[in-house]
C-alpha positions in Angstrom: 103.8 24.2 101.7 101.9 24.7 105.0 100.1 21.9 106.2 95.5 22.7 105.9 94.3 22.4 109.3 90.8 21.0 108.8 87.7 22.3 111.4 84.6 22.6 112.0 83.1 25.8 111.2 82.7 26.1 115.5 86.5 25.6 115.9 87.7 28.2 113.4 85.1 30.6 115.2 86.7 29.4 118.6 90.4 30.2 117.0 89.3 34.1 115.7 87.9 34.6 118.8 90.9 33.8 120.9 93.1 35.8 118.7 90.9 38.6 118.8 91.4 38.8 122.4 95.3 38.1 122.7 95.7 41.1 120.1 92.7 43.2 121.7 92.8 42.9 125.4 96.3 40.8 126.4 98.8 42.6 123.3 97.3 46.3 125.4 98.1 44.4 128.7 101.5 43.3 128.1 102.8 46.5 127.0 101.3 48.7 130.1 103.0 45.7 132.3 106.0 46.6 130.6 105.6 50.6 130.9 104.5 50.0 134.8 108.1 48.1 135.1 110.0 51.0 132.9 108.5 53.5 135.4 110.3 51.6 138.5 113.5 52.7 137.4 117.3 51.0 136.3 116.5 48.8 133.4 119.8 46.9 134.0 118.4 45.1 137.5 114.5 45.2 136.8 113.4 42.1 136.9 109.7 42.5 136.3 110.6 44.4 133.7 112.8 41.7 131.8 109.4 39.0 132.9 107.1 41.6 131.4 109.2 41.5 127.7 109.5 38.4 128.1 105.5 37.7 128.8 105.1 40.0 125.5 107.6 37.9 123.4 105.7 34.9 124.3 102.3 36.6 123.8 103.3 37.8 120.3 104.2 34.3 119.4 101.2 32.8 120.3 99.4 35.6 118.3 101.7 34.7 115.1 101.1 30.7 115.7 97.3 31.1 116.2 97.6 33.4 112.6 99.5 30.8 111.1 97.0 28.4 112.2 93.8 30.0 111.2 95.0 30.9 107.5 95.6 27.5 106.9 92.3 26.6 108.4 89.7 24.8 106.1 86.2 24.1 107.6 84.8 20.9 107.0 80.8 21.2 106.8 80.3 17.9 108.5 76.8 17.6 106.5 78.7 16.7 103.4 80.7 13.5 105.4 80.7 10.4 104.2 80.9 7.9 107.1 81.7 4.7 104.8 85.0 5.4 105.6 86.9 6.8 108.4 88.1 10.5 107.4 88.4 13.7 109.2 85.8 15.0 111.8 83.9 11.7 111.9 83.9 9.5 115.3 85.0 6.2 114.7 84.3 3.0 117.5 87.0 0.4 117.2 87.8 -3.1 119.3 91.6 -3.4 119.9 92.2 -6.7 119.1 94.9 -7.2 121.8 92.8 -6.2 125.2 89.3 -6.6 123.6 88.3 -2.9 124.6 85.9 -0.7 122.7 86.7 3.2 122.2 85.2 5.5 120.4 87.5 8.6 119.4 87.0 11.2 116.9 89.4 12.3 114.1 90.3 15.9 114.4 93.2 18.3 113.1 96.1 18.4 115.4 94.9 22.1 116.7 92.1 20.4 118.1 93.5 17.0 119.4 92.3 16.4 123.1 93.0 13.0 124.6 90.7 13.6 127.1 87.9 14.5 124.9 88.6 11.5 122.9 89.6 13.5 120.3 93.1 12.4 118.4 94.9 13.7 115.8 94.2 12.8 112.0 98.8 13.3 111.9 98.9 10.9 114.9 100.0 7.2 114.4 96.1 5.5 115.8 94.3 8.2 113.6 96.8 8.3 110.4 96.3 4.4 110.6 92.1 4.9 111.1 92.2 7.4 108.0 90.2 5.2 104.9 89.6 2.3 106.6 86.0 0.7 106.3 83.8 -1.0 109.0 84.5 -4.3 109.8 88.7 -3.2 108.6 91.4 -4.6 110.8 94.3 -1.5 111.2 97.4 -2.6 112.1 99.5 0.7 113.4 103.3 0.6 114.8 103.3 2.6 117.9 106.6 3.0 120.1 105.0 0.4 122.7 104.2 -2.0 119.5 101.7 -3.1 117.3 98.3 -2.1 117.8 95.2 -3.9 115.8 92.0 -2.1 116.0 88.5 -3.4 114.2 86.4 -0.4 112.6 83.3 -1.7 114.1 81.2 1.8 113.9 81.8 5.2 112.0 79.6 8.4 112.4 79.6 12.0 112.6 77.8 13.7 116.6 
């Protein structure tokens, strides 16, 4: 069974978007980069032509990944939350226990997990080991480095 991908209704629009433009303007692309290379003679010893298939092979299975992805898609209305608990989509504060640092992160499908953004995966060990917990909940989570405790000090939805 195919894991669901939960988003937000602004990340699934994101997602068709991107693969209306891989199959509408880059699929069009890859193939003239590929006739341009046929054109330029000896198949056997054209290496722009064996980078261009190869661009399209990639291309095509980004396209079939990004399908995958978006079929198994369900969007969360984020109106309908319930922020006593940690769960999917809300943003969560914690303490961890060991340095005494406060972060806020939010909990997000793995197709939208961004470090950076402080977004982290709902599959990840920190968010799998957020997932149901209450405020004022200790989480203990292995992690290769360890054992992390965080506090649930805040949960809310942006």
């Amino acid at each position: 069974m195919d894991q669901v991908n939960y988003v937000t209704q602004q990340t699934f629009d994101q997602m068709q978007k991107e693969l209306q433009h891989m199959k509408s303007v880059d699929r069009p692309n890859a193939a003239k980069a590929i006739a341009e290379a046929r054109e330029k003679g000896d198949l056997k010893e054209n290496a722009e032509y064996d980078a261009a298939k190869e661009a399209q092979g990639i291309l095509e299975a980004k396209i079939k990944q990004m399908e995958g992805v978006i079929s198994t898609a369900k969007i969360i209305d984020t109106s309908t939350l319930d922020t006593s608990r940690v769960s999917i989509l809300t943003h969560v504060t914690v303490t961890n226990l060991n340095t005494r640092k406060q972060l806020t992160y939010q909990i997000v499908s793995e197709k939208e997990a961004d470090l950076k953004l402080k977004k982290i995966s709902s599959s990840s060990p920190v968010g799998a080991g957020l997932l149901g917990k209450t405020v004022g909940e200790v989480a203990e989570i292995k992690v290769p480095a360890g054992l992390l405790k965080f506090r649930v000090d805040n949960i809310f939805l942006q």
